[in-house]
C-alpha positions in Angstrom: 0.0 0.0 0.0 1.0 3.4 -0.2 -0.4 6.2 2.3 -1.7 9.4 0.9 0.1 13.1 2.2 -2.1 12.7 5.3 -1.0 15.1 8.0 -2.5 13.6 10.7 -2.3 9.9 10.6 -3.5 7.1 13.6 -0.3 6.3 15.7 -1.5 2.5 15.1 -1.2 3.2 11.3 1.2 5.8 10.8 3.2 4.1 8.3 0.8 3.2 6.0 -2.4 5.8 6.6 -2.3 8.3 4.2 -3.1 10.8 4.9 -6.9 12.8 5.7 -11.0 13.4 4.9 -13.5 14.8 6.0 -15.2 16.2 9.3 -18.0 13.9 10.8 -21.5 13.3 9.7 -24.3 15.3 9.5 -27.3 12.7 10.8 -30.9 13.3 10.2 -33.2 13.0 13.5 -34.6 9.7 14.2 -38.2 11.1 12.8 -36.5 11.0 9.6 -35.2 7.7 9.1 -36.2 5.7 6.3 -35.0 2.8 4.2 -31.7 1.3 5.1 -28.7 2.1 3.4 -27.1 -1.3 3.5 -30.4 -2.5 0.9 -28.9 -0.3 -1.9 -26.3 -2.8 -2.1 -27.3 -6.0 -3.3 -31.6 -6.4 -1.9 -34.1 -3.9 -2.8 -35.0 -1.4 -0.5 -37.7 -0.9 2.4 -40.7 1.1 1.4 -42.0 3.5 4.0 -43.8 6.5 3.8 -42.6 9.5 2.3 -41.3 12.2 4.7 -40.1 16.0 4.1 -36.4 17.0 3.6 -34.9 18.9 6.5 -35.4 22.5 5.9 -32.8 24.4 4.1 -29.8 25.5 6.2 -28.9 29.7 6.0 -25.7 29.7 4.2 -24.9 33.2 6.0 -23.2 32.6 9.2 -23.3 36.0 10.3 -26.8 35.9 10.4 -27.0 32.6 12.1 -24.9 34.0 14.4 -26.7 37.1 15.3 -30.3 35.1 15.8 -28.4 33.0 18.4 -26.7 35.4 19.8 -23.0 34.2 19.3 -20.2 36.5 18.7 -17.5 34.1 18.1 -17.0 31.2 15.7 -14.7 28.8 15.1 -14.6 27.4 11.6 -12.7 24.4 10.7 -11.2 23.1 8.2 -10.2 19.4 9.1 -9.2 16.4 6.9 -9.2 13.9 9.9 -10.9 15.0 12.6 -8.0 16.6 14.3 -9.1 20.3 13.4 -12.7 19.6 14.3 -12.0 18.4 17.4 -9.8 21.2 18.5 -12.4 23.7 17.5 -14.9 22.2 19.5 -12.5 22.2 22.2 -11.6 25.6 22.0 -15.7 26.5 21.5 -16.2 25.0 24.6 -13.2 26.8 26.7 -15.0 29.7 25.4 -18.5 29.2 26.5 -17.6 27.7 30.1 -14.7 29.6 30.8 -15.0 32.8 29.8 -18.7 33.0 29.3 -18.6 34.0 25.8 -21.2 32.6 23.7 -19.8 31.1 20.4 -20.6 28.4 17.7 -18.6 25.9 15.4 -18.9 25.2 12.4 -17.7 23.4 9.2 -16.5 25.2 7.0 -18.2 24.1 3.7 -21.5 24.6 5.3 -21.5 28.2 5.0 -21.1 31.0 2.3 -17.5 32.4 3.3 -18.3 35.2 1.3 -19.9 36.8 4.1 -16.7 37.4 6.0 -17.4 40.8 4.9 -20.2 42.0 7.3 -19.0 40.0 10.2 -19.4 42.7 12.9 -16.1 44.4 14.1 -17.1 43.4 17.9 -17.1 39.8 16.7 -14.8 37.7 16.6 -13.7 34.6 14.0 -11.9 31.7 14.6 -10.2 29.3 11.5 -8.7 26.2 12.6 -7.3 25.1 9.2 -5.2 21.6 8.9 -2.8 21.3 5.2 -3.5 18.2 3.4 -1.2 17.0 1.1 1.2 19.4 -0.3 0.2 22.5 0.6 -3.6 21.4 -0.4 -7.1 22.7 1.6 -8.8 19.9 3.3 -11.9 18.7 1.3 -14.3 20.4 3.1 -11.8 23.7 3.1 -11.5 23.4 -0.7 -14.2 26.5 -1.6 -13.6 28.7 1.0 -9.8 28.4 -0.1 -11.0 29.1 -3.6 -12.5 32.2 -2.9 -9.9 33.5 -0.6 -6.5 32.5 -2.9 -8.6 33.8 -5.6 -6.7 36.9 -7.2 -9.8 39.0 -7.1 -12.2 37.6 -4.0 -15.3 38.4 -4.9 -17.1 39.0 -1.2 -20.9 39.9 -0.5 -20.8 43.2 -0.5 -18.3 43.6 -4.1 -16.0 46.2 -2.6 -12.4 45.9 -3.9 -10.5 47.9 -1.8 -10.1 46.0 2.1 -13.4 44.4 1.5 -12.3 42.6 4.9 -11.6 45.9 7.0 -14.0 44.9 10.1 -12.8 41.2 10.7 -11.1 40.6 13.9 -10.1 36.7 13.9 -7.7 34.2 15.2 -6.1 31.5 13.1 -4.5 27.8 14.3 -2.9 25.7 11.6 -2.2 22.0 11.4 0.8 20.5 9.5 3.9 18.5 9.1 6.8 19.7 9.0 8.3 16.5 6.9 6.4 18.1 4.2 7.6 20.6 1.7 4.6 23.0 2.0 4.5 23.3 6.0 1.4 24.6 7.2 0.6 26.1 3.8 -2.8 26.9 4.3 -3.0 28.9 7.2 0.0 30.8 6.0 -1.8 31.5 2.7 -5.2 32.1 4.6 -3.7 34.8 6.8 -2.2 36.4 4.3 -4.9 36.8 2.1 -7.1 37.9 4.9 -4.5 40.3 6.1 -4.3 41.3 2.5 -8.0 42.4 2.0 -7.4 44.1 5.6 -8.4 42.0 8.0 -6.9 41.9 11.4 -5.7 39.0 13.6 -5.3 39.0 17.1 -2.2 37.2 18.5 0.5 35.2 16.9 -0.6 32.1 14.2 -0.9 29.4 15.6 1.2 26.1 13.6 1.1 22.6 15.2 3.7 20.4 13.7 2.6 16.2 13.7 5.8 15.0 13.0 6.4 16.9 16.4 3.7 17.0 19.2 0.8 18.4 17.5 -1.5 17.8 20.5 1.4 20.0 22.8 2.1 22.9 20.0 -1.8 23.8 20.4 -1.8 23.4 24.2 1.6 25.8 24.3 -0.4 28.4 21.5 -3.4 28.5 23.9 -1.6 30.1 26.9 -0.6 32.9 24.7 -3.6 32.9 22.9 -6.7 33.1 25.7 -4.9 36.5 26.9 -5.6 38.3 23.7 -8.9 36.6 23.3 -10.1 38.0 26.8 -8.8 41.3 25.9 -10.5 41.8 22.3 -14.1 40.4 24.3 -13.6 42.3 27.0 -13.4 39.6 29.1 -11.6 39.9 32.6 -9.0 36.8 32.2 -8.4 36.3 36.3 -12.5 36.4 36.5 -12.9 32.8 34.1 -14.5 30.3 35.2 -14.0 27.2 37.1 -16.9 25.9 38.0 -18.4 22.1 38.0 -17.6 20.8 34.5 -21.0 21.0 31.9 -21.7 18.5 29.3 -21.8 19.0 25.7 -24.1 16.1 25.4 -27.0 14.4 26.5 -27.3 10.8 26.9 -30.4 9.1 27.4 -30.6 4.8 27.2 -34.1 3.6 25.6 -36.4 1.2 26.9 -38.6 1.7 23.8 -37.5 2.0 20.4 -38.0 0.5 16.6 -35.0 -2.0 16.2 -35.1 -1.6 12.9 -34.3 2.2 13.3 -31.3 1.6 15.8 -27.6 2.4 14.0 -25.6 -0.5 14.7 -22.6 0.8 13.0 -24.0 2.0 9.4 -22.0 4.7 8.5 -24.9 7.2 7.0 -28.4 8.0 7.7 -31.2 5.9 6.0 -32.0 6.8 2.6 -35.6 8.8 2.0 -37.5 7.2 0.1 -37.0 8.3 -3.9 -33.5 9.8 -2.8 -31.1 9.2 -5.6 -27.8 7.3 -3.8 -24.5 9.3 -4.4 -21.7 7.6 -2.9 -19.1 9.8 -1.6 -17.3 10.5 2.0 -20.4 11.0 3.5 -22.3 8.0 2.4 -19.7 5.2 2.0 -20.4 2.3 -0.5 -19.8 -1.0 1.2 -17.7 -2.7 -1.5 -17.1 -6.3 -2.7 -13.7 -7.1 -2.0 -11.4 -10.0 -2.6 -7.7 -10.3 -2.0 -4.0 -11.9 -1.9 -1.0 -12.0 0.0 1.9 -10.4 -1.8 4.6 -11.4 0.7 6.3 -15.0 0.5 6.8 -16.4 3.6 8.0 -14.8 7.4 5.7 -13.3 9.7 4.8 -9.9 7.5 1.9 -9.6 5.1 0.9 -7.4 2.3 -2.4 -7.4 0.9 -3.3 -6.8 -2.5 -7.2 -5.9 -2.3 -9.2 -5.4 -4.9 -12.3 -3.6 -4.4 -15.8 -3.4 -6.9 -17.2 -0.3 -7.5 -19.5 -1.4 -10.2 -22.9 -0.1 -10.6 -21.9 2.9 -8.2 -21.5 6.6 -9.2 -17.8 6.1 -7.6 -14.9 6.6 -10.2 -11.4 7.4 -9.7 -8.5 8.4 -11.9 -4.9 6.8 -11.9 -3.1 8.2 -8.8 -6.4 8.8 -6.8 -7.2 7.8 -2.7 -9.1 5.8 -1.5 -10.9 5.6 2.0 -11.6 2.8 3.8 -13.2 2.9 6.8 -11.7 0.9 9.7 -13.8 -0.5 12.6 -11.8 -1.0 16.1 -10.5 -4.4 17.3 -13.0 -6.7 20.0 -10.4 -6.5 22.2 -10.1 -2.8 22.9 -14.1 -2.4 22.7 -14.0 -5.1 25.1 -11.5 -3.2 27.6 -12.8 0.4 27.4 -16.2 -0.8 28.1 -15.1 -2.8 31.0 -13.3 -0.1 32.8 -16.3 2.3 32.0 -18.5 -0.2 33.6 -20.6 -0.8 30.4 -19.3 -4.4 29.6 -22.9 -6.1 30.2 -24.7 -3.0 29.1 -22.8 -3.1 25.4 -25.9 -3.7 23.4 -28.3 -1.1 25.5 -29.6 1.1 23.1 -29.0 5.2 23.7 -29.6 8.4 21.6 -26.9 10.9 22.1 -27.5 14.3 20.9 -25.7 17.7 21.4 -27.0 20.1 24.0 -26.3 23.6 22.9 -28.3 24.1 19.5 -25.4 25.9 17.7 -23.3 22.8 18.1 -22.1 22.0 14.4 -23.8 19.0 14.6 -27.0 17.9 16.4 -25.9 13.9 16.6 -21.8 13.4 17.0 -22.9 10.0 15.1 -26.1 8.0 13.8 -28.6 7.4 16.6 -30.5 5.7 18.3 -27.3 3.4 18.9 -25.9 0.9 21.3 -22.8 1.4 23.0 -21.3 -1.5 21.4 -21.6 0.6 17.9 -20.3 3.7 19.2 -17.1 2.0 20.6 -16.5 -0.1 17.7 -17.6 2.1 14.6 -17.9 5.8 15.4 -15.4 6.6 18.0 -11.5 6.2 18.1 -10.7 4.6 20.7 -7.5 2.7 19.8 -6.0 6.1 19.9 -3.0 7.1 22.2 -5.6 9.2 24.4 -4.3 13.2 25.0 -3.3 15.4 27.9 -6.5 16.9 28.1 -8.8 14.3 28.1 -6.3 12.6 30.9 -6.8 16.1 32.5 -10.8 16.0 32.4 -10.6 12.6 33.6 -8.7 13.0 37.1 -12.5 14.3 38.9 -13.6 10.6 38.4 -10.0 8.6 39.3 -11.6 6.2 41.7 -8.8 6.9 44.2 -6.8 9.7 45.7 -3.7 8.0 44.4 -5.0 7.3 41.0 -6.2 11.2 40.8 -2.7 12.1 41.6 -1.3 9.6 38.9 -4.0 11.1 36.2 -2.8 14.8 36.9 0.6 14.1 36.3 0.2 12.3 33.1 -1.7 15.4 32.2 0.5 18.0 33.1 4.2 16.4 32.8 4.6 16.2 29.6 7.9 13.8 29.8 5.8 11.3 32.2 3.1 11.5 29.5 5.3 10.8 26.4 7.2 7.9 28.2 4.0 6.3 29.4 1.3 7.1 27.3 2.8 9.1 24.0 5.8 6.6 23.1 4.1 3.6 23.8 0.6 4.7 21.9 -1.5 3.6 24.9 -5.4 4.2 24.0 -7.4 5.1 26.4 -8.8 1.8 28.1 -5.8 1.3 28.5 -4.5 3.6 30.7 -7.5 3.4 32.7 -6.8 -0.1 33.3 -3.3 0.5 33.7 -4.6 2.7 36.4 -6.8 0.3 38.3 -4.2 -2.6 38.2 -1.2 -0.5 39.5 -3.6 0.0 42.7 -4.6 -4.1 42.6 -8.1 -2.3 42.2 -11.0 -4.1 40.3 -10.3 -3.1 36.5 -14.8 -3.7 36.1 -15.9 -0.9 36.2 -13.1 0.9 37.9 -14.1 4.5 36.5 -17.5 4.0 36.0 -18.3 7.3 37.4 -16.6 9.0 34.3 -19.7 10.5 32.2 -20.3 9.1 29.0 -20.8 12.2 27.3 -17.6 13.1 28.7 -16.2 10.2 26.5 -18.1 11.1 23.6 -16.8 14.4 23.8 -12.9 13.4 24.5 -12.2 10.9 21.8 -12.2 11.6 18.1 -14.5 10.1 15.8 -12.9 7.3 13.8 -11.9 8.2 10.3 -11.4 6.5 7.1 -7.6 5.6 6.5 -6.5 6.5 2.7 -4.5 4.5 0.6 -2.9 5.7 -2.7 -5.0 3.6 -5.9 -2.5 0.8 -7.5 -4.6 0.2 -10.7 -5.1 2.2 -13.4 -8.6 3.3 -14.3 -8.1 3.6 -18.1 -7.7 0.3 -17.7 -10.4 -1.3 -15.2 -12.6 1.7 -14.4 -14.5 0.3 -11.7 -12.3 -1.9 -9.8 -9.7 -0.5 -7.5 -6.6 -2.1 -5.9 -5.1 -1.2 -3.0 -1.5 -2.3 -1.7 -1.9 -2.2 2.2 1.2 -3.7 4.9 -0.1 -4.8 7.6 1.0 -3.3 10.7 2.1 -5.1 14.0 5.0 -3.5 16.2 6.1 -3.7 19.8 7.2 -0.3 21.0 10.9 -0.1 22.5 9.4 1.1 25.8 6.8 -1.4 26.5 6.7 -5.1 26.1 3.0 -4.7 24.7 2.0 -5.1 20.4 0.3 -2.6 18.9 -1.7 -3.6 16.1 -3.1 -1.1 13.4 -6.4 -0.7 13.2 -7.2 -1.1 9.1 -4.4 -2.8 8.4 -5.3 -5.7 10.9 -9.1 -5.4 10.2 -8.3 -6.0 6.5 -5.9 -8.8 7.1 -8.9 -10.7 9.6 -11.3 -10.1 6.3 -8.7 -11.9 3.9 -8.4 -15.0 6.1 -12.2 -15.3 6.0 -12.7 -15.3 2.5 -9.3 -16.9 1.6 -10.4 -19.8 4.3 -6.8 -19.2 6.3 -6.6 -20.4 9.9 -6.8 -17.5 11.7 -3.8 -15.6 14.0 -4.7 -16.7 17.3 -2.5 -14.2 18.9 -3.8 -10.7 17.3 -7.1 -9.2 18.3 -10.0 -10.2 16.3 -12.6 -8.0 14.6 -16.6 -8.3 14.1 -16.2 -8.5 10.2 -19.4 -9.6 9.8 -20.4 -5.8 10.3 -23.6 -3.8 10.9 -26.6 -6.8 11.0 -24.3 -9.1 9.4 -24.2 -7.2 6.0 -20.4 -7.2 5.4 -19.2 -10.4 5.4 -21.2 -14.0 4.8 -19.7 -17.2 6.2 -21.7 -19.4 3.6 -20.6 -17.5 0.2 -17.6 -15.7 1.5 -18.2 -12.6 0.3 -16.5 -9.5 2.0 -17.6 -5.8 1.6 -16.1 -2.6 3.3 -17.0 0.9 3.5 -15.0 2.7 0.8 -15.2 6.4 -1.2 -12.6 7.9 -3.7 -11.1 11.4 -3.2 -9.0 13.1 -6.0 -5.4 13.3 -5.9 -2.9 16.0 -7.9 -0.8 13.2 -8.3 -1.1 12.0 -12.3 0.7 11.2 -15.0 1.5 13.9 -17.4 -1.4 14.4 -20.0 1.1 13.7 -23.1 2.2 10.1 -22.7 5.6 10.7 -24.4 7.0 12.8 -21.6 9.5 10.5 -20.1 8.9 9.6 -16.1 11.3 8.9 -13.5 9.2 7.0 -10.3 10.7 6.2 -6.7 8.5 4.3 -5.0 10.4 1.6 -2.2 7.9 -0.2 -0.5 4.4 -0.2 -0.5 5.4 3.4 -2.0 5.2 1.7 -5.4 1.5 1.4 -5.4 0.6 4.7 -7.3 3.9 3.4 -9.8 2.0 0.2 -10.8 -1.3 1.9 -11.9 0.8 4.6 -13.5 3.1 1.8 -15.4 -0.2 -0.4 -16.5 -1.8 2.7 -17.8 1.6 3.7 -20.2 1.2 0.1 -20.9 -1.9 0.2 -22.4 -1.2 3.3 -24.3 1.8 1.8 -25.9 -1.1 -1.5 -26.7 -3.4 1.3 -28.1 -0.3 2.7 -30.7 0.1 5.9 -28.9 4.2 6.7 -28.4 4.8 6.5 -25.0 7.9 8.5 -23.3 10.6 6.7 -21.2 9.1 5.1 -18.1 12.0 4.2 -15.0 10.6 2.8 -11.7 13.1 3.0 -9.3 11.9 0.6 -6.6 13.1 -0.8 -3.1 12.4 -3.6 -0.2 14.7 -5.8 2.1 14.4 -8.4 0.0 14.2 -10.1 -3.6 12.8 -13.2 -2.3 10.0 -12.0 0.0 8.5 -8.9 0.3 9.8 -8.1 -3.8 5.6 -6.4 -4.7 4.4 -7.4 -8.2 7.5 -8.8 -9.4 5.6 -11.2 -11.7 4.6 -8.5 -13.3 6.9 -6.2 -13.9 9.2 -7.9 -16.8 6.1 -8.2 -19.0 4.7 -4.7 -18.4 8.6 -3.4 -19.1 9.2 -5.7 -22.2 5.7 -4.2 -23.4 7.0 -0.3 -23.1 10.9 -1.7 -24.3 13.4 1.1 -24.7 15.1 2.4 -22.0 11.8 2.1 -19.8 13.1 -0.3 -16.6 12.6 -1.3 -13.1 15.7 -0.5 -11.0 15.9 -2.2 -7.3 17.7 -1.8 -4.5 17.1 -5.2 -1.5 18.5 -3.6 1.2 18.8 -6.9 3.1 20.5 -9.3 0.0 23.5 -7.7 0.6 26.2 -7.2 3.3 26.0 -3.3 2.6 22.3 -1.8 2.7 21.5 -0.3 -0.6 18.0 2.0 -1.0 16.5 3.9 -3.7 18.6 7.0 -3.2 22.0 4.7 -4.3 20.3 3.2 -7.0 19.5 6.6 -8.7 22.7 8.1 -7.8 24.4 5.3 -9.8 22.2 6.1 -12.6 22.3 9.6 -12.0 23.8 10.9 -15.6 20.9 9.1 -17.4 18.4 10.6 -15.3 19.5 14.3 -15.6 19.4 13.6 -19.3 15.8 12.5 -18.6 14.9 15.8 -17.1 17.0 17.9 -19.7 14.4 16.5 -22.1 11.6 17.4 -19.7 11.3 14.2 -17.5 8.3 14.0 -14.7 9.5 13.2 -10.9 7.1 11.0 -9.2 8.2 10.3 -5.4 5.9 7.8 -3.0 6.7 6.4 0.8 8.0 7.8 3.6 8.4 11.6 4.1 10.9 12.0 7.1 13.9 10.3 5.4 13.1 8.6 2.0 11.4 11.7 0.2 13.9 14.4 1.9 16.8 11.5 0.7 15.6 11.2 -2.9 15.0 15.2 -3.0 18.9 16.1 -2.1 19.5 12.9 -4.5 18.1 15.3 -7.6 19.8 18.7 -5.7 23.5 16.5 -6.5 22.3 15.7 -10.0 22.1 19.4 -10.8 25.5 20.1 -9.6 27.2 17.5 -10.7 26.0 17.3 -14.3 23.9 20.9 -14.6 26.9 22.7 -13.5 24.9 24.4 -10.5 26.1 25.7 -7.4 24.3 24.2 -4.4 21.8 27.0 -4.0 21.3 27.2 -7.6 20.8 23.7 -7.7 18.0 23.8 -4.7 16.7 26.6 -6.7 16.3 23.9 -9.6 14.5 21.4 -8.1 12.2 23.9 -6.2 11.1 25.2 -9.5 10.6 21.2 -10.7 7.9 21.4 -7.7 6.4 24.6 -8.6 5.7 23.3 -12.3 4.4 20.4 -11.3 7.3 18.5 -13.1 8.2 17.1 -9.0 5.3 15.8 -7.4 5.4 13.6 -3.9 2.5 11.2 -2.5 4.1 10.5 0.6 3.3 10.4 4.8 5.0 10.0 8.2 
C-alpha cells in the first residue's frame, strides 16, 4: 500500500495511513429515518412513507450567528478530525470559561463570502489543517478558492479592504516533513490580512511530525490573553466551576430496532433519494484479495475492491478511504473499565445540548454502545493530555487522581507512558486500576459518557494511494496495504493497526486461512451481518474515492522517472499499467523508469511477476531498477540506485522528464530530494543554492510531485 500526504495519521497506522477526509456526519433525527442504506447494495429497498427533507440550512453565518446570539465562531477546516476536534474544544473553553457565547462550524457549510459584514465586535476563529502538499482539506477546498482567488469576490463587491472589520484568530495544522509546512493557514492569513483583515495574537502552527497535540496546548496560553482582551473579558474572573456537558445521553427502553444504527456509516435513505456515494455516504464494496509477501511473519495485501454499478470513479493516482472499525479487544476493555461491559448492546440516543453545536448527533442514533465504541469513535487512539486532564475528577482513588494529573501535566511522564508507547485510552485506565490491585470492572464508571463522547475523536477512514489504473479497469480498485504489527521499545505490549489488521482478519475469511490466534479479532461480519457471509464468502467494506494531484502527465511521451520503495510503489504500478496500455493502443509512450526498493528479492519483492512483462511491453530504455537492502552485506536503497544512474536521469529531465516520489516523508522523500539537488550540480553545473533553486522550480511546475506520509 502506499499512504496518501495525510497530515495527521492514527499512531496504530502511521506508516501506512495516508493521509486525511473529512469532518463527521451530518445525521438526520430519528423522525427522519427511512430505508436502510445497506439494501442499496445488493436487496431492494424498504418502502416506508414519504417524509419531508430537512429544511434548508442559512448559508450566511453571520446571520445565524446574530439570531443566536453568538459572537464568536470557530470554523474548521479538518481532513481527519483533528481540526474539528480542537475547534470544539476551544468552542467550549470559550463558553464555560470565559462566558462567551460562540458556535462551530464546518467550513463548507456556509457562504464564506460573508466574511465581509461580520461585525467588528465579533470575533472569528479558522482552525485550518494542510492536506497534502500544501492542499485545503476537502471540506476547506471552496472557501480556499474564494480567498486565494486573485480578485475575491465578497458579499458586498468592494475591492478595496473588503475585509476591513474582521477581527479573527487562526490555528494551523501541519507536518513539518512536508515541503509545503502549514501552507494553508499561511496563505489564509495572508490573504485575509491582504484584504485588511486583522488577527489578534500570533498564528498558531502545530507540527505532527512533532507534538501536535502539545504545540496547540503551548499556543493557547498565549492565545486566551488576547482573546479575553479583544471580548472584554476579565482573564483572572474565568470560570471554574463544576464541568457542563456538551451532550446528553439518554438509554431507551422503547424504540424500533429496525431504526437503531448498529454501526452503518450514514443515515437511511428517504424514500425516492437518488444514492451518491461519496465520504459521507460510504459504499460497502465487494472485496477479494491476496497475500503479496512469500513467507515470514509480514503480510501485504493486494485488495481489490468493486465499485461497479456505483457513481464512484477514480482516476490513476487517486485515494481511496476505507473505513476501519476497532478491534473486540479494545471495545471489550474500554467498556469494562467504563462499567458498560454487560450494558454493550443497550440502546442510547446521544445528541448535542447547545443548538449551535455544528452537529446535532456526534454519530447516527439511536445506537448501542457497542456501535459507538466499535464504529464511530476512536478509541484505539493514544488518548491526549486533556482528556487525561478531564478525567482526574472521576479517578476512583486519591492515588490514582494524583497519577492522572501528572500524566496530564508532565509532559515527559506523558510521552514515556502514554505518547511513546501509543496507549489508548482503556488502556490507561486499566493501567490505572491494576497499579492499585483495584477491580479493573468498572473501575471508573463514574466518568460520564458524554464526557467520553466528547474526548475521543470520531474514527476516520484511513487512505491508501489507488495501484490500478482506471483507463484500464474503471471500476475496480486495488489497494496495496502492509499490515501493521510493532512492539514499541518502551513497553513489552503489540500494537496492532487498526485497518491494516481489520483487513488482514477479512482476507483470512474469504481466503479460508486459519486464523492468528495471537492478534485481536474483529466483528467482520459488520452492521446486521451485511459485510461479510460465512456461507458465500463474500466481504464488503465501507469505501469512497477522493481526487489526488498526483497523475501522470497528460502527453504520454513525456518521459517519467518514479521512486517508490515499498508499499510506496503502489501509485507506480497503476501509473506503469496505464503507459502500458497506451503503448497497446499505438500511442508513443515516453521513457518510463521505476526505481523501486524492499529488504528483499525473495520475500517482500511487490508485483514482481509482473513487472518484466509490463517493461518488455513499453521496451526502450523504460526499466525497473531495485535496491534489496537486506541481500547484501552493505544496505542499498533507492537514493544509491539513482545516484548510480544519475547521468541518465539528468538527461531524462533535460528532455523534460516528470518526478514522481511515493513512501515515507521524514527520510526517504527528503533522501531522494537532495539525490536530484547532486544531479544538478554535478551534471547541470549548479552551485548548491542554484541547484536547490532547480528542483524547487521542478515542484512549482508540477514537473516534481510527492505522494508521501510519516
Amino acid at each position: 500500500m502506499a499512504r496518501t500526504t495525510h497530515q495527521f495519521l492514527d499512531t496504530l497506522d502511521i506508516i501506512f495511513l495516508g493521509t486525511i477526509g473529512l469532518g463527521t456526519i451530518a445525521w438526520f433525527a430519528r423522525h427522519q429515518i427511512a430505508d436502510k442504506l445497506f439494501k442499496t447494495n445488493a436487496k431492494p429497498e424498504l418502502k416506508t412513507e414519504a417524509k419531508a427533507g430537512p429544511a434548508k440550512k442559512e448559508r450566511n453565518f453571520v446571520k445565524v450567528m446574530q439570531q443566536e446570539g453568538r459572537k464568536v465562531i470557530f470554523f474548521y477546516g479538518s481532513q481527519t478530525g483533528t481540526a474539528e476536534d480542537y475547534a470544539s474544544r476551544l468552542a467550549k473553553e470559550c463558553s464555560q470559561k470565559y462566558g462567551v457565547s460562540a458556535m462551530v462550524a464546518d467550513i463548507e457549510l456556509y457562504d464564506m463570502s460573508f466574511l465581509d459584514q461580520v461585525p467588528d465586535d465579533f470575533l472569528v476563529f479558522f482552525v485550518l489543517a494542510t492536506y497534502g502538499e500544501g492542499e485545503p482539506t476537502d471540506n476547506a477546498a471552496d472557501f480556499w478558492d474564494l480567498v486565494t482567488d486573485e480578485s475575491p469576490q465578497y458579499s458586498n463587491g468592494e475591492e478595496d479592504k473588503p475585509l476591513e472589520n474582521l477581527r479573527y484568530i487562526a490555528f494551523g495544522l501541519g507536518n513539518k516533513t512536508y515541503e509545503h509546512y502549514n501552507e494553508v493557514v499561511r496563505k489564509v492569513d495572508n490573504q485575509l490580512a491582504t484584504a485588511g483583515a486583522k488577527r489578534l495574537g500570533e498564528r498558531g502552527e502545530g507540527d505532527d511530525d512533532g507534538s501536535l497535540e502539545e504545540d496547540f496546548l503551548a499556543w493557547q496560553d498565549d492565545m486566551w490573553p488576547v482573546f479575553c482582551e479583544a471580548m472584554g473579558v476579565d482573564e483572572n474572573s474565568a470560570q471554574s466551576g463544576p464541568r457542563q456537558a456538551s451532550y446528553s445521553v439518554e438509554e431507551l427502553t422503547e424504540f424500533d430496532a429496525e431504526k437503531v444504527y448498529n454501526g452503518e456509516l450514514s443515515e437511511w435513505l428517504q424514500e425516492g433519494a437518488r444514492v451518491v456515494y461519496d465520504a459521507k455516504r460510504p459504499y460497502y464494496a465487494p472485496v477479494t484479495s491476496r497475500d503479496l509477501f512469500k513467507g515470514g511473519d509480514r503480510h501485504c495485501l493486494h485488495i481489490e475492491i468493486d465499485i461497479s454499478n456505483t457513481n464512484l470513479a477514480y482516476h490513476t493516482g487517486d485515494h481511496v478511504a476505507i473505513w476501519p472499525i476497532n478491534n473486540d479487544v479494545e471495545v471489550e476493555r474500554l467498556a469494562n473499565v467504563l462499567g458498560l461491559k454487560d450494558k454493550l448492546d443497550t440502546v442510547v440516543c446521544i445528541k448535542a445540548i447547545d443548538a449551535a453545536a455544528s452537529k446535532q448527533f456526534p454519530f447516527p442514533v439511536p445506537t448501542t454502545y457497542r456501535a459507538i465504541f466499535a464504529h464511530y469513535i476512536d478509541i484505539c487512539a493514544a488518548v491526549s493530555r486533556q482528556t487525561l486532564m478531564s478525567l482526574v475528577e472521576f479517578a476512583p482513588t486519591e492515588k490514582s487522581k494524583e497519577v492522572l494529573r501528572k500524566l496530564a501535566t508532565d509532559k515527559d511522564e506523558y510521552r514515556v507512558r502514554v505518547g511513546d508507547v501509543t496507549r489508548n485510552l482503556g488502556e490507561v485506565l486499566q493501567m490505572l486500576a491494576e497499579s492499585e490491585s483495584l477491580d479493573v470492572e468498572g473501575s471508573f464508571a463514574s466518568v460520564p459518557f458524554d464526557l467520553i463522547v466528547e474526548s475521543v475523536s470520531r474514527l476516520q477512514p484511513r487512505y491508501y494511494s489507488i495501484s490500478s489504473s482506471s483507463k484500464e479497469n474503471p471500476k475496480k480498485i486495488t489497494v496495496t496495504a502492509v499490515m501493521l504489527e510493532y512492539t514499541p521499545d518502551a513497553s513489552p505490549r503489540t500494537v496492532y493497526g487498526v485497518n491494516t489488521n481489520y483487513l488482514w482478519r477479512i482476507h483470512e475469511a474469504i481466503n479460508s486461512i486459519e486464523a492468528n490466534t495471537v492478534a485481536p479479532t474483529y466483528s467482520i461480519h459488520g452492521p446486521r451481518n451485511e459485510l461479510y457471509n460465512a456461507e458465500t464468502k463474500v466481504a464488503r467494506i465501507p469505501v469512497h474515492v477522493r481526487r489526488s494531484q498526483f497523475k501522470l502527465p497528460r502527453n504520454p511521451t513525456v518521459p517519467i522517472i518514479m521512486v517508490g520503495p515499498g508499499t510506496g510503489v503502489a501509485p507506480f504500478r497503476g501509473f506503469v499499467r496505464e503507459r502500458v496500455l497506451q503503448k497497446k493502443e499505438g500511442k508513443p509512450v515516453g521513457p518510463t523508469v521505476l526505481f523501486f526498493g524492499c529488504r528483499s528479492q525473495d520475500q517482500d519483492f511487490l508485483y514482481d511477476n509482473e513487472w518484466p512483462e509490463l517493461f518488455e511491453t513499453l521496451g526502450g530504455n523504460s526499466r525497473i531498477i531495485t535496491a534489496f537492502s537486506r541481500d547484501s552485506a552493505q544496505k542499498v536503497y533507492v537514493q544509491h540506485r539513482l545516484m548510480e544512474n544519475g547521468e541518465e536521469m539528468w538527461g531524462l529531465l533535460e528532455k523534460g522528464a516528470y518526478v514522481y516520489v511515493c513512501g515515507d516523508a521524514k527520510v526517504m522523500a527528503r533522501d531522494v530530494n537532495q539525490t536530484f539537488v547532486r544531479f544538478a550540480q554535478q551534471f547541470g553545473g549548479f552551485a548548491e543554492d542554484k541547484a536547490q533553486d532547480y528542483v524547487k522550480n521542478l515542484r512549482n511546475t508540477g514537473r516534481y510531485q510527492e505522494d508521501v506520509w510519516s
